[in-house]
N, C-alpha and C positions, 0 to 999 in steps of 0.2 A: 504494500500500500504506500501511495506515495504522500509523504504529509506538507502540506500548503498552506502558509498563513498569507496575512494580506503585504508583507514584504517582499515576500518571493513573487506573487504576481507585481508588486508594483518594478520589481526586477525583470520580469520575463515580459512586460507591456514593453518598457524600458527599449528593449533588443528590436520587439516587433512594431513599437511604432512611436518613437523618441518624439515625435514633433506633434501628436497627439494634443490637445488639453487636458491639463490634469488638475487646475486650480484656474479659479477667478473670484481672485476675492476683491472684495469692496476696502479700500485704505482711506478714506474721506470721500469728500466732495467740490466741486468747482463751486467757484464766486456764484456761477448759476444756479446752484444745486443738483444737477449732473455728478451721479457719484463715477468714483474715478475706479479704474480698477487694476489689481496688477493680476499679470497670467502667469501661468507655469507649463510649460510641457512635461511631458513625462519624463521625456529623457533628461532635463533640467530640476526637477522633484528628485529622482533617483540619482544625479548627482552631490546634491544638495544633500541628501537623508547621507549618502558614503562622508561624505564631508565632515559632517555631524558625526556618525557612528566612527570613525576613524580619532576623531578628537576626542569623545569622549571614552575609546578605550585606553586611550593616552593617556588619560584623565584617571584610569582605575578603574573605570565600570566594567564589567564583566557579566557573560551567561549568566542570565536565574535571578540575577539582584532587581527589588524590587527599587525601582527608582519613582520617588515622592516629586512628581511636576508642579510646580505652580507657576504657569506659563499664559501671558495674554493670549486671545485666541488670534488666530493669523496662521499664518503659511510656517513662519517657525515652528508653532506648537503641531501641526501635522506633519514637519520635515523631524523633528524631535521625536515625535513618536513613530514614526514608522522607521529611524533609525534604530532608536533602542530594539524593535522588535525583528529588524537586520543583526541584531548583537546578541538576540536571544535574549536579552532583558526583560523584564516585566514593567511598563510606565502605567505611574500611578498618577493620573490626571486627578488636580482638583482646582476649580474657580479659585486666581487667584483674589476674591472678595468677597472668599466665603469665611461664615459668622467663626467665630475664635473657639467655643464651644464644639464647632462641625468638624472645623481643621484638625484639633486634638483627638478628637473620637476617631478619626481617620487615619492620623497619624499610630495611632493605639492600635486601629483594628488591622493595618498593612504591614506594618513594623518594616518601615522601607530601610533600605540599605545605603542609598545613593541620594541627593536632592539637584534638582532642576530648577531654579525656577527666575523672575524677574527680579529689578534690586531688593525694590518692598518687601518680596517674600524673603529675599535674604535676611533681610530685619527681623522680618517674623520671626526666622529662624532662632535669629539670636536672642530674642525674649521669651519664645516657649521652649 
């Protein structure tokens, strides 16, 4: 049997059709209100996720570690996680503007290994 997560397809799309869309996301708005947007192709995402997953085994991460994200949402937080799951890692996504109460109980019930996330949650980090 062969086993497949959504890394390995966004790897094998990667091969069969680099120039594809694989993001469009919304980054603001014009003076008009016209939202703006940036794209991705696949083969540019799958670059991006090696990029990432390359750095952060650099970094110590390894297979099986659960790693605690608290990452705005955007193109990073999707190139972030479909890397760790390139590395075999487990990413433990949580809103970085969830209650302090929610964060802890989550932190408690994942018992993550590794943390991700933007400056604020770095703070966070260093208060709870």
């Amino acid at each position: 049997m062969t086993v497949n997560n959504i890394a390995e397809t966004l790897t094998r799309r990667a091969a069969e059709a680099p120039h594809a869309l694989a993001i469009n996301f919304t980054t603001g708005y014009d003076p008009d209100g016209q939202a703006i947007y940036k794209e991705l192709s696949v083969g540019e995402l799958n670059a991006l996720c090696d990029r990432y997953a390359h750095a952060l085994t650099r970094q110590g991460i390894a297979r099986g570690e659960r790693v605690l994200m608290l990452v705005s949402p955007g193109i990073d937080l999707i190139a972030l996680v479909f890397a760790l799951l390139k590395m075999g890692a487990v990413p433990v996504v949580i809103d970085p503007g969830i209650p302090r109460k929610s964060y802890l109980r989550c932190v408690q019930d994942t018992a993550p290994t590794a943390f991700l996330g933007i400056p604020k949650a770095h703070l966070l980090l260093r208060l709870y």
